[in-house]
N, CA, C and O atoms as a Tripos MOL2 file, in Angstrom:
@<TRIPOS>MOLECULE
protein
  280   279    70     0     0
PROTEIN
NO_CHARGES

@<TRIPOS>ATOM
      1 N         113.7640   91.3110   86.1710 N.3       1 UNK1
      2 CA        114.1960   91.8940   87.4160 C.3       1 UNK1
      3 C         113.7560   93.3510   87.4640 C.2       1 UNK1
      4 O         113.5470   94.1590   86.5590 O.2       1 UNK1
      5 N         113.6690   93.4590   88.9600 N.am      2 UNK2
      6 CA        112.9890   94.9200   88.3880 C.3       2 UNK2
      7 C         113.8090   95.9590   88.7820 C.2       2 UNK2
      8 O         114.4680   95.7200   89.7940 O.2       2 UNK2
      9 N         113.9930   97.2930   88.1570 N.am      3 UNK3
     10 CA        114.9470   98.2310   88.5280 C.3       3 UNK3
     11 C         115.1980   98.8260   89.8730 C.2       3 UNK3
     12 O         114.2110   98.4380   90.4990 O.2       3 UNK3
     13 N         115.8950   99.5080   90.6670 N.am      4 UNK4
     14 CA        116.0850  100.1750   91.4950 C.3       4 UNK4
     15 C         115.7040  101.4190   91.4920 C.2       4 UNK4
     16 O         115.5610  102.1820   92.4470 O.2       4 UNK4
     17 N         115.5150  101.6270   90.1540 N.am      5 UNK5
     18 CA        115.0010  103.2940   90.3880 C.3       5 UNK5
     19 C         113.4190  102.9060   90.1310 C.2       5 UNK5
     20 O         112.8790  103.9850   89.8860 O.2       5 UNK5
     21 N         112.5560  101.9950   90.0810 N.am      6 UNK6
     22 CA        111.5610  101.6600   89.9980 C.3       6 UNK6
     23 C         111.1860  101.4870   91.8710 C.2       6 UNK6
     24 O         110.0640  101.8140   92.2590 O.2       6 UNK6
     25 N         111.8030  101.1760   92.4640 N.am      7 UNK7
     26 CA        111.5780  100.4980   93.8640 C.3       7 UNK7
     27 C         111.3690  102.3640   94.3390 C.2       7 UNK7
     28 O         110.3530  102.8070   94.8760 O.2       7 UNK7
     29 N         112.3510  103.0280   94.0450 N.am      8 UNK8
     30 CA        112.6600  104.3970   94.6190 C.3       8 UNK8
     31 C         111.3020  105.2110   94.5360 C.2       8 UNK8
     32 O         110.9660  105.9810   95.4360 O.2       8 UNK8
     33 N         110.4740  104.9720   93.2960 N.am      9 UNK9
     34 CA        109.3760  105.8210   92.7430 C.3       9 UNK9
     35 C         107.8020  105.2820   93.4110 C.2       9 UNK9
     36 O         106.7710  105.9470   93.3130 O.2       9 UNK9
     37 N         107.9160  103.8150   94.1570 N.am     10 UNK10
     38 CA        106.8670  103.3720   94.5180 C.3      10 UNK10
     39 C         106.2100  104.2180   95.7980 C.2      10 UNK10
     40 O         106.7890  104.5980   96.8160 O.2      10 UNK10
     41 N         104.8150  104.3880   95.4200 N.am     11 UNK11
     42 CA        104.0950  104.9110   96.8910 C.3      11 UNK11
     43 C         103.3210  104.1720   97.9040 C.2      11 UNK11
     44 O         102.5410  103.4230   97.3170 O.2      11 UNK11
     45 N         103.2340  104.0910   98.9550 N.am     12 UNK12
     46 CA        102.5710  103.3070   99.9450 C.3      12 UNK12
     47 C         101.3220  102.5130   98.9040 C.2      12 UNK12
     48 O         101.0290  101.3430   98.6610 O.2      12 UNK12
     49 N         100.7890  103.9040   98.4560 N.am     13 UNK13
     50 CA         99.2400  104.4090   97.9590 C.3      13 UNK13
     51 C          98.9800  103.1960   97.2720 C.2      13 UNK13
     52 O          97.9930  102.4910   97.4830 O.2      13 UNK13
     53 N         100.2040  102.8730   96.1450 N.am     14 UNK14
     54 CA        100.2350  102.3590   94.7880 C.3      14 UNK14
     55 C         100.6910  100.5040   94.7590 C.2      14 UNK14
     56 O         100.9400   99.8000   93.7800 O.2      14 UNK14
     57 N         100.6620  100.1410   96.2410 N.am     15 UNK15
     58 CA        100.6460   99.1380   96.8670 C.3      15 UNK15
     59 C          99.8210   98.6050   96.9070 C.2      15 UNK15
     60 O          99.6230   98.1300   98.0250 O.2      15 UNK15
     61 N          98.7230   98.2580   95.8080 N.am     16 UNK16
     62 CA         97.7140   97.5400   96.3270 C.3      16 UNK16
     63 C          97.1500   96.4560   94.9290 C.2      16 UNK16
     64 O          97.3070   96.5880   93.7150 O.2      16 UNK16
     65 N          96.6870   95.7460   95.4690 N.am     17 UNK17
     66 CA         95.9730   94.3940   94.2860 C.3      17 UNK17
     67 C          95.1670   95.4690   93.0680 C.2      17 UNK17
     68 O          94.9440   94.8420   92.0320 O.2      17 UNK17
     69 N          94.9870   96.0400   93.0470 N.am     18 UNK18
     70 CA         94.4370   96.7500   91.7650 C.3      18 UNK18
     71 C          95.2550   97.2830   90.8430 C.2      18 UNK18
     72 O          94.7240   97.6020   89.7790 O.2      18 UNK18
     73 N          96.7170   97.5130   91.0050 N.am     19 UNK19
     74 CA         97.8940   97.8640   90.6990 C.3      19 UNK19
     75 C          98.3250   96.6850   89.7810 C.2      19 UNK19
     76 O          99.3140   96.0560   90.1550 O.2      19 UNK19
     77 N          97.7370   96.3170   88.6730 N.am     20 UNK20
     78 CA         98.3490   95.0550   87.7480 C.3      20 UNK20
     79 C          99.5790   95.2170   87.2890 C.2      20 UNK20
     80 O         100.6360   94.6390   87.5400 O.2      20 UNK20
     81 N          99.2470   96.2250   86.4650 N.am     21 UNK21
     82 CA        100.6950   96.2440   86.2320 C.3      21 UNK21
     83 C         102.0010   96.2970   86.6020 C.2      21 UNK21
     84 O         102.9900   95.9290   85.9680 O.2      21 UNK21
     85 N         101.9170   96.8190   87.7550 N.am     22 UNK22
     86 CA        103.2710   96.9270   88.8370 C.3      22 UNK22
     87 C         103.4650   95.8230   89.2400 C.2      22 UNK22
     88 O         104.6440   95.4700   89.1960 O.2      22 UNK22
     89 N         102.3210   94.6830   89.8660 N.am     23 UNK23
     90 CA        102.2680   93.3710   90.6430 C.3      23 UNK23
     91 C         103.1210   92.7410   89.4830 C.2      23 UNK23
     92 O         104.0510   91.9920   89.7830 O.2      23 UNK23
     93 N         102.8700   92.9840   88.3300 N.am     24 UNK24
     94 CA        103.2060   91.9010   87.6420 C.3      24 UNK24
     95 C         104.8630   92.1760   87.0830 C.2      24 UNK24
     96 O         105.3620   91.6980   86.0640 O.2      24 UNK24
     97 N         105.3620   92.8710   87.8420 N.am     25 UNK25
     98 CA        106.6680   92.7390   87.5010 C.3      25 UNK25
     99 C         107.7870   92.4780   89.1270 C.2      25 UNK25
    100 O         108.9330   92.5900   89.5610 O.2      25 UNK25
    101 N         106.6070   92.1330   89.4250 N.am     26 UNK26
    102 CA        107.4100   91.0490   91.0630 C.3      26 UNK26
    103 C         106.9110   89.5610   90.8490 C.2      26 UNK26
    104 O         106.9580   88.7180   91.7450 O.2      26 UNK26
    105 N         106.4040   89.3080   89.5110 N.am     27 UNK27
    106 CA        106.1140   87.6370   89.5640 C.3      27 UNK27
    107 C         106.8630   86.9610   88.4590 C.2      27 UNK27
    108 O         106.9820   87.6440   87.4420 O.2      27 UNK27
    109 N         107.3580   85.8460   88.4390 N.am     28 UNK28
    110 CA        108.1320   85.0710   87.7800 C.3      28 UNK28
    111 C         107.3420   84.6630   86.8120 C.2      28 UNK28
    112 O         106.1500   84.4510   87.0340 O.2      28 UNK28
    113 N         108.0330   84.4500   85.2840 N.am     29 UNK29
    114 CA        107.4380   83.9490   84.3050 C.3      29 UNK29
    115 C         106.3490   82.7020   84.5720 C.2      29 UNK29
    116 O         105.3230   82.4260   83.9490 O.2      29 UNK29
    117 N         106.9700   82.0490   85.7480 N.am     30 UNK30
    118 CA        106.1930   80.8900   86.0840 C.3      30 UNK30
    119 C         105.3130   81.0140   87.0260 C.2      30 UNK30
    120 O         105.0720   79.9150   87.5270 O.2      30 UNK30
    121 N         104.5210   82.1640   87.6530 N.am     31 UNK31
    122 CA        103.9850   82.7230   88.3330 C.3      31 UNK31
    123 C         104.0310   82.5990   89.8420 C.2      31 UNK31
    124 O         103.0600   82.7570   90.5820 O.2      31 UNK31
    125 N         105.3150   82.2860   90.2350 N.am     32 UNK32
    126 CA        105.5250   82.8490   91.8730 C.3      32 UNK32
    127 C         106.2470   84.1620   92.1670 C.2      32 UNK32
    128 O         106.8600   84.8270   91.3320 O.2      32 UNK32
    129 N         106.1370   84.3690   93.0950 N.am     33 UNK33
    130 CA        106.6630   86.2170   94.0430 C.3      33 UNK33
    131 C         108.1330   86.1240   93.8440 C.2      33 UNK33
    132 O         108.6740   85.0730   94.1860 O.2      33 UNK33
    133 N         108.8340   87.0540   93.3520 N.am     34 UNK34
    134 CA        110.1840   86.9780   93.4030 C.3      34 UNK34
    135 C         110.3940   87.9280   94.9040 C.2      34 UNK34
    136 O         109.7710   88.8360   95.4540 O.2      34 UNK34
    137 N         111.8790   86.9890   95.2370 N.am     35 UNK35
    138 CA        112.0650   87.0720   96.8300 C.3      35 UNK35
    139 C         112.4900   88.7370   96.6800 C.2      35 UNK35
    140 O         112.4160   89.5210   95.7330 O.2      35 UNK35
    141 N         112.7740   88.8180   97.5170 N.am     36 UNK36
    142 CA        113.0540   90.5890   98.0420 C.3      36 UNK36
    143 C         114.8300   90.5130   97.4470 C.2      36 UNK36
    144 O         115.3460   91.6230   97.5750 O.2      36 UNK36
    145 N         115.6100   89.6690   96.9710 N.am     37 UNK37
    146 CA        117.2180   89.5500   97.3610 C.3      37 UNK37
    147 C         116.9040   89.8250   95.3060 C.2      37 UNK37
    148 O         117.7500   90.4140   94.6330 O.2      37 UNK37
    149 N         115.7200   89.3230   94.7440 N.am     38 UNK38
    150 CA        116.0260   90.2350   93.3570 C.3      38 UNK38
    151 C         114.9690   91.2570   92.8840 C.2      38 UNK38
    152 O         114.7380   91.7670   91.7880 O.2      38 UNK38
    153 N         114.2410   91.4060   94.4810 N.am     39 UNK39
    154 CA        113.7560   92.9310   93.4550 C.3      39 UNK39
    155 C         113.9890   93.8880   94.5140 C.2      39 UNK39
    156 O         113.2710   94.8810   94.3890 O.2      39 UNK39
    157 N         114.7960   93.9160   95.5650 N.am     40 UNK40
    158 CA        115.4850   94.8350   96.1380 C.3      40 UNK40
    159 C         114.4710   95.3780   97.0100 C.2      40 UNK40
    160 O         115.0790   96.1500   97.7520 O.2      40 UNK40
    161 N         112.9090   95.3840   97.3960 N.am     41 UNK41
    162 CA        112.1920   95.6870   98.1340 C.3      41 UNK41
    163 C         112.5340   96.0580   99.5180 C.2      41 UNK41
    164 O         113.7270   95.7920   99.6660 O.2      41 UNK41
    165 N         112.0050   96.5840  100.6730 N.am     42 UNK42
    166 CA        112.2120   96.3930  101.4810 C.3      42 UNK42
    167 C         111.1810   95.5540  102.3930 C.2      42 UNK42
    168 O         110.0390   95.2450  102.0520 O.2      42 UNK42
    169 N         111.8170   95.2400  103.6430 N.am     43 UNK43
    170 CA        111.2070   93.8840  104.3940 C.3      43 UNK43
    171 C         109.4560   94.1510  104.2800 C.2      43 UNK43
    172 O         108.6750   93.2650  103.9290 O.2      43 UNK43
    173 N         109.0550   95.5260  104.6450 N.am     44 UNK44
    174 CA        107.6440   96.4210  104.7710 C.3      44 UNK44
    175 C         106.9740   96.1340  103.4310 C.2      44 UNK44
    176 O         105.8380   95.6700  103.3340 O.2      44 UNK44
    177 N         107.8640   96.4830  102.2800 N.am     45 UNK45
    178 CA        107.3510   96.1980  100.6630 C.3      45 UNK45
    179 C         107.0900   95.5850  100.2860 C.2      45 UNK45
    180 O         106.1490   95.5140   99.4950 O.2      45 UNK45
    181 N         108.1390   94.4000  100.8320 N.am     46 UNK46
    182 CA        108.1150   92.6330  100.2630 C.3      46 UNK46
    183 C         106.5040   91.9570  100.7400 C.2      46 UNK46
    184 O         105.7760   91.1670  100.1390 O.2      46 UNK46
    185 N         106.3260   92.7070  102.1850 N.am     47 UNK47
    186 CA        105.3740   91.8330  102.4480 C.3      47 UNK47
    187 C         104.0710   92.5590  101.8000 C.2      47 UNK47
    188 O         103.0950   91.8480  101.5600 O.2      47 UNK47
    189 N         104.0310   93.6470  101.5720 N.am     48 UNK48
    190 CA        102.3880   94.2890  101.1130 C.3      48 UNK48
    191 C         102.4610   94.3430   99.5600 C.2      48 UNK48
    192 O         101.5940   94.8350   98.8380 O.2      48 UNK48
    193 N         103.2870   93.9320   99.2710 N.am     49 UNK49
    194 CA        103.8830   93.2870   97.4980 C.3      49 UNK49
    195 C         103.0890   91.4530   97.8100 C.2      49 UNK49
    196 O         101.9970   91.1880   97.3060 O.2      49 UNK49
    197 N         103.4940   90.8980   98.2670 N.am     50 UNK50
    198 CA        102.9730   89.8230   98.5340 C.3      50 UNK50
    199 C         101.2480   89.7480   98.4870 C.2      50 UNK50
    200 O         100.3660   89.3680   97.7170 O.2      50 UNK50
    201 N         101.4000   90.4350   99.9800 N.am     51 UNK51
    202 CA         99.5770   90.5910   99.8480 C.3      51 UNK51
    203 C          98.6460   91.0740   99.1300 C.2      51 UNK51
    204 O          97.4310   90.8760   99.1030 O.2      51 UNK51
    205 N          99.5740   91.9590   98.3440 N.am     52 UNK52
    206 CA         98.5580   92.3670   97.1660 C.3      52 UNK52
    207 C          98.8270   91.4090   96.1730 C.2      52 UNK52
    208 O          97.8680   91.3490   95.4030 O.2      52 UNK52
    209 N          99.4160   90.9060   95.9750 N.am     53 UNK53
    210 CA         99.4840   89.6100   94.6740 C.3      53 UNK53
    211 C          98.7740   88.6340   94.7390 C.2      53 UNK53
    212 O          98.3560   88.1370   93.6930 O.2      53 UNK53
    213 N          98.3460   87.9370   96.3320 N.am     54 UNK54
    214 CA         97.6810   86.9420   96.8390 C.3      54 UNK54
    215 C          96.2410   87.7310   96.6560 C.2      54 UNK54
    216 O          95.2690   87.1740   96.1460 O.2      54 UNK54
    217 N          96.2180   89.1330   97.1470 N.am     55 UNK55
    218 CA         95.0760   89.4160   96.7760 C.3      55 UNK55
    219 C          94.1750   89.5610   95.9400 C.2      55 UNK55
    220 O          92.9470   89.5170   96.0160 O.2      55 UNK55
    221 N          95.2280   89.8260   94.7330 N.am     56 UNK56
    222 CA         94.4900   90.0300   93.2850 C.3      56 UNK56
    223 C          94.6050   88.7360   92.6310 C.2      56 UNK56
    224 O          93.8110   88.6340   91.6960 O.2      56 UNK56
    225 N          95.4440   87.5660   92.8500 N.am     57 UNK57
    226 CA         94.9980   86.2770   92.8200 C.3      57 UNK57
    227 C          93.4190   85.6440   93.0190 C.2      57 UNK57
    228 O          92.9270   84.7730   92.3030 O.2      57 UNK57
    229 N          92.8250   86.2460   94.0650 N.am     58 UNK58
    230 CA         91.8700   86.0310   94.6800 C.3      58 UNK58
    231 C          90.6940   86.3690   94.0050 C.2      58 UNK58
    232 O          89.7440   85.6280   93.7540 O.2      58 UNK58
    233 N          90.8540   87.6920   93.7000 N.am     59 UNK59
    234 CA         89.8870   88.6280   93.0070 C.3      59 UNK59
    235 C          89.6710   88.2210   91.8840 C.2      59 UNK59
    236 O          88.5300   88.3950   91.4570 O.2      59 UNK59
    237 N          90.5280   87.6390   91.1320 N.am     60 UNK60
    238 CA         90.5040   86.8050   89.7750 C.3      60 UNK60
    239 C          91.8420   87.9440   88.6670 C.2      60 UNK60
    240 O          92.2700   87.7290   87.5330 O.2      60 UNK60
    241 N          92.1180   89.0060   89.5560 N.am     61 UNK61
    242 CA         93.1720   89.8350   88.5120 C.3      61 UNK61
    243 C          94.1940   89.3620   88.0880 C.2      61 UNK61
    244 O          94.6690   89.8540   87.0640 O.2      61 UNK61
    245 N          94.9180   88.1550   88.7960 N.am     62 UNK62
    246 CA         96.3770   87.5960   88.4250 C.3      62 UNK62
    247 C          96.1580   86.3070   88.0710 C.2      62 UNK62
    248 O          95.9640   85.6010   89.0610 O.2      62 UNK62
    249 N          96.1240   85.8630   87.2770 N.am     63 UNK63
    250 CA         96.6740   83.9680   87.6770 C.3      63 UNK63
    251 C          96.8980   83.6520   88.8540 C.2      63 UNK63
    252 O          96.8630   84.4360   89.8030 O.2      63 UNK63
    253 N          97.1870   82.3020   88.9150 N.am     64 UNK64
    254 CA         97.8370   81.5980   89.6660 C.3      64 UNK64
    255 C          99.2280   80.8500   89.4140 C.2      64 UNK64
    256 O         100.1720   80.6870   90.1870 O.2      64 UNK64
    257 N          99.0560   80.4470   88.0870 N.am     65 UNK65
    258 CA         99.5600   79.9400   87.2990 C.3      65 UNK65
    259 C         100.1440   80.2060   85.8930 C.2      65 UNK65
    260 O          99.3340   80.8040   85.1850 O.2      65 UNK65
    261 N         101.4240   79.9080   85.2330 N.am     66 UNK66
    262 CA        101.1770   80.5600   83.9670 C.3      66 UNK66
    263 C         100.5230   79.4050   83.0670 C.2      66 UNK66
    264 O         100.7850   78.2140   83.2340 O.2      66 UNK66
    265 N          99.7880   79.8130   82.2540 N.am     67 UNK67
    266 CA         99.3950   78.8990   81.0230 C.3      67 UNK67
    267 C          99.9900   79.1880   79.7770 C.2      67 UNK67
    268 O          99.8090   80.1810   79.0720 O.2      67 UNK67
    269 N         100.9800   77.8670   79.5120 N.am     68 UNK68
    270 CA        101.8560   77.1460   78.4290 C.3      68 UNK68
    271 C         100.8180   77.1700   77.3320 C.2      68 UNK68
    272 O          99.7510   76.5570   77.3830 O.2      68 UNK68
    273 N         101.3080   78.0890   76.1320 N.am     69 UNK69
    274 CA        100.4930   77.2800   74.4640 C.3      69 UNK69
    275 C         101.4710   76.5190   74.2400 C.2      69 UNK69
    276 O         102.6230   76.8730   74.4910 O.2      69 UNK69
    277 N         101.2600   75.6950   73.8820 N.am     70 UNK70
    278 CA        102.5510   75.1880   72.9000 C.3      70 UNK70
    279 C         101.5820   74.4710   71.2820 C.2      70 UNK70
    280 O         102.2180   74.0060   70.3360 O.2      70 UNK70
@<TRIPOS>BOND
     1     1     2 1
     2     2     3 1
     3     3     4 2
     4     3     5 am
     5     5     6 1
     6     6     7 1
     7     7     8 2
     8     7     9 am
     9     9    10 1
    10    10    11 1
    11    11    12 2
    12    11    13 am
    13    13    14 1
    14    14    15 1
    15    15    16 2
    16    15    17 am
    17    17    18 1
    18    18    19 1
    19    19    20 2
    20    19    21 am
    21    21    22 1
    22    22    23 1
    23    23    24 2
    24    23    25 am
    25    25    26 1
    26    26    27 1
    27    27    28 2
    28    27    29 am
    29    29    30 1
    30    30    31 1
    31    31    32 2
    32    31    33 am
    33    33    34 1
    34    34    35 1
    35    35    36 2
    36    35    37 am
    37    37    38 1
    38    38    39 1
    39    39    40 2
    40    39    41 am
    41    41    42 1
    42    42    43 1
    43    43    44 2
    44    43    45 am
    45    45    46 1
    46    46    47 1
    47    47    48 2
    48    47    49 am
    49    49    50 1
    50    50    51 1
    51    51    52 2
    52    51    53 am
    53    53    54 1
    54    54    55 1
    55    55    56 2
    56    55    57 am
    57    57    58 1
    58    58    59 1
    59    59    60 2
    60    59    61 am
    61    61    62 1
    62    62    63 1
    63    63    64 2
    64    63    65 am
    65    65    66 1
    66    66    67 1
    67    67    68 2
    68    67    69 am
    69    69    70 1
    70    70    71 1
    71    71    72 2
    72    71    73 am
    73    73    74 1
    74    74    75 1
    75    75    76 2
    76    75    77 am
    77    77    78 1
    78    78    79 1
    79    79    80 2
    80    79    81 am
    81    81    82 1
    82    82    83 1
    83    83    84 2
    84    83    85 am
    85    85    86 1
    86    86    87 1
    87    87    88 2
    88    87    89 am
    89    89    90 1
    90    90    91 1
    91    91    92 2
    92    91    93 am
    93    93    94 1
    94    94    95 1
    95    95    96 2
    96    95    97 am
    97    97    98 1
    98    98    99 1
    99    99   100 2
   100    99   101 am
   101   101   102 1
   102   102   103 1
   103   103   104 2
   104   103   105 am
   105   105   106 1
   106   106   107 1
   107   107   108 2
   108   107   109 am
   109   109   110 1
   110   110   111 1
   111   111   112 2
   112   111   113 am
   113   113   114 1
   114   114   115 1
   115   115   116 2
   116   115   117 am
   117   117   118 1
   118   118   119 1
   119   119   120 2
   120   119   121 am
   121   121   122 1
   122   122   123 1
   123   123   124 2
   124   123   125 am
   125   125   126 1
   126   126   127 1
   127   127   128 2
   128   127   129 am
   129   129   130 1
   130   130   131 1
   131   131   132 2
   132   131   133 am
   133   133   134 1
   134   134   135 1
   135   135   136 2
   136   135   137 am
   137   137   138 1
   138   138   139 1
   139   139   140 2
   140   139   141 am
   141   141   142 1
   142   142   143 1
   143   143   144 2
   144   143   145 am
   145   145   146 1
   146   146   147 1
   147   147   148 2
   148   147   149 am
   149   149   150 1
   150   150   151 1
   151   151   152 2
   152   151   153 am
   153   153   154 1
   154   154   155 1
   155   155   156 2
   156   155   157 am
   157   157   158 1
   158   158   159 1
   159   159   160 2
   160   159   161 am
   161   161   162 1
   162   162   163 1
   163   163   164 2
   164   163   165 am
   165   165   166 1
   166   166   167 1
   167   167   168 2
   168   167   169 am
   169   169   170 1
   170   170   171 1
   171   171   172 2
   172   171   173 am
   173   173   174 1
   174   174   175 1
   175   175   176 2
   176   175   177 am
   177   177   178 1
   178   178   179 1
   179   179   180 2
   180   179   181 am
   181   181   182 1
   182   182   183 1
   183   183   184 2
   184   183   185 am
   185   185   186 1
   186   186   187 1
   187   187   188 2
   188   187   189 am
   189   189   190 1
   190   190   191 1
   191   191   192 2
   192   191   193 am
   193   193   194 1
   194   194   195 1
   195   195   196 2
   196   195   197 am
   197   197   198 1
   198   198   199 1
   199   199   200 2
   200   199   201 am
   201   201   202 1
   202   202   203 1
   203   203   204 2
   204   203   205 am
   205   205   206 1
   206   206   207 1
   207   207   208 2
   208   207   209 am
   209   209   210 1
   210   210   211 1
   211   211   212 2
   212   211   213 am
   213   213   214 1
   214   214   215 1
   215   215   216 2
   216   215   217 am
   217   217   218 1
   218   218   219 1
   219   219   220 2
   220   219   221 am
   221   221   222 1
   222   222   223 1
   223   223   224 2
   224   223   225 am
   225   225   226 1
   226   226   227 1
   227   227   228 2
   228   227   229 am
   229   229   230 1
   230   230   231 1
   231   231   232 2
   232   231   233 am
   233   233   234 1
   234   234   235 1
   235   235   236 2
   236   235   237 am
   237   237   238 1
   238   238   239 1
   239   239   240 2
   240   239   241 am
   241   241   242 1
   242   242   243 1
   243   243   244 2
   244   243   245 am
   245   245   246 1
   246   246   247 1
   247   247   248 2
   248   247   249 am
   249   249   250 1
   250   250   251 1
   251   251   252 2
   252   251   253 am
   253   253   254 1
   254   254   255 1
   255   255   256 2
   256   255   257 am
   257   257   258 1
   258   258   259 1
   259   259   260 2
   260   259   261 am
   261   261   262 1
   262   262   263 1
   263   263   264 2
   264   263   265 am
   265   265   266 1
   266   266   267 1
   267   267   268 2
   268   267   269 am
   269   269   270 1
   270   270   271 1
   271   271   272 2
   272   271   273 am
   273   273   274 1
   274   274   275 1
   275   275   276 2
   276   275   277 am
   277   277   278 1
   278   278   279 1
   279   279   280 2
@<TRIPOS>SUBSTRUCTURE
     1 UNK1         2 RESIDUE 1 A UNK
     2 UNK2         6 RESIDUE 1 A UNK
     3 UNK3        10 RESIDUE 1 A UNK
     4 UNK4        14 RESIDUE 1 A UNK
     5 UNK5        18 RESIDUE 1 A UNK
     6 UNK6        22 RESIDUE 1 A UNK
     7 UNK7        26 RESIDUE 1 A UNK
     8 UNK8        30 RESIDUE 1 A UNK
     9 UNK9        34 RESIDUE 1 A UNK
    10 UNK10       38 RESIDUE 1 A UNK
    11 UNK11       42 RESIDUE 1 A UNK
    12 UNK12       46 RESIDUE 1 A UNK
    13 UNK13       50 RESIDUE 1 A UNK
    14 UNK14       54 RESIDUE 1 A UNK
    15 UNK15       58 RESIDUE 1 A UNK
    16 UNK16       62 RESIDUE 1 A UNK
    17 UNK17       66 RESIDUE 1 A UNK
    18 UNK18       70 RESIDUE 1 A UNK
    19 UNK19       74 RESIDUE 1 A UNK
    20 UNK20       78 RESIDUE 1 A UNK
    21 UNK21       82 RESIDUE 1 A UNK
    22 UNK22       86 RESIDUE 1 A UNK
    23 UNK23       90 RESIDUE 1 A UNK
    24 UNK24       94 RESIDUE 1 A UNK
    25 UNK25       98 RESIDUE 1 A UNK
    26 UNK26      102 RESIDUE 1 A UNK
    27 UNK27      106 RESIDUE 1 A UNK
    28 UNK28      110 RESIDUE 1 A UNK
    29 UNK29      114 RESIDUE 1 A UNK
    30 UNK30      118 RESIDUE 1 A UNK
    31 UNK31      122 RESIDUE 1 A UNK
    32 UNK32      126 RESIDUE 1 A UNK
    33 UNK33      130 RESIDUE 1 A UNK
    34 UNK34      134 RESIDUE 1 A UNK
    35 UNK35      138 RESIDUE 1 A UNK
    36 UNK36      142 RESIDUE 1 A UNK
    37 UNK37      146 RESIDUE 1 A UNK
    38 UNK38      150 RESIDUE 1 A UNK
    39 UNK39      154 RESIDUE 1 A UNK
    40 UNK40      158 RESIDUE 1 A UNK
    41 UNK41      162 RESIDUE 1 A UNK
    42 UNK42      166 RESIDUE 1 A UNK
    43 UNK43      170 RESIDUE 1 A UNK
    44 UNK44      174 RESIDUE 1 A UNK
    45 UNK45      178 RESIDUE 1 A UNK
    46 UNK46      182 RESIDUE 1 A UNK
    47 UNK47      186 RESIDUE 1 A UNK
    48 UNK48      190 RESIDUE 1 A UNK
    49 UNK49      194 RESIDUE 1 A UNK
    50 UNK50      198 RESIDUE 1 A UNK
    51 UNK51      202 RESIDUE 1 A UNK
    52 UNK52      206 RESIDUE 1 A UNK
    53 UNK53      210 RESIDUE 1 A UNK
    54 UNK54      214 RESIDUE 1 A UNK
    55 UNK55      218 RESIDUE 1 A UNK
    56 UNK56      222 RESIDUE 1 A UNK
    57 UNK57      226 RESIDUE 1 A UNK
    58 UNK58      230 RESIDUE 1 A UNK
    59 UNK59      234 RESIDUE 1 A UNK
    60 UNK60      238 RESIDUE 1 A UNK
    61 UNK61      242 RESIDUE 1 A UNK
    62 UNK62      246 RESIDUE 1 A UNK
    63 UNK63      250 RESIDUE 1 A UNK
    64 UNK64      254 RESIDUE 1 A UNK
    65 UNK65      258 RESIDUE 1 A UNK
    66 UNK66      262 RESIDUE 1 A UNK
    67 UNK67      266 RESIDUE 1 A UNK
    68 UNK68      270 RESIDUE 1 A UNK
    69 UNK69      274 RESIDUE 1 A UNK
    70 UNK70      278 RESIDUE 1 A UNK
């Protein structure tokens, strides 16, 4: 889950699919978007949080999927 004082520090700027590391703490171990009700985003955030995840999906930066070793 991600913090509240993390949501507070985000910039428009820093909103974007090149941003791995940040994207990747709005995605579920199992690799879907966690909703806005647990990472506290707002409605504006949630969605350009989204599009940059789909975006860097695209680009080849994120998974899609997680891949299980077992």
């Amino acid at each position: 889950m991600v913090s509240k004082f993390l949501i507070q520090k985000i910039q428009p700027e820093d909103l974007n699919y090149k941003n791995i590391l940040l994207l990747r703490k709005f995605i579920s171990p199992e690799g879907k978007i966690l909703p806005r009700r647990l990472t506290g985003l707002t409605t504006k955030q949630q969605r350009i949080i989204a599009k940059a995840i789909k975006n860097a999906r695209i680009m080849g930066f994120l998974p899609f999927i997680r891949i299980a070793l077992y």
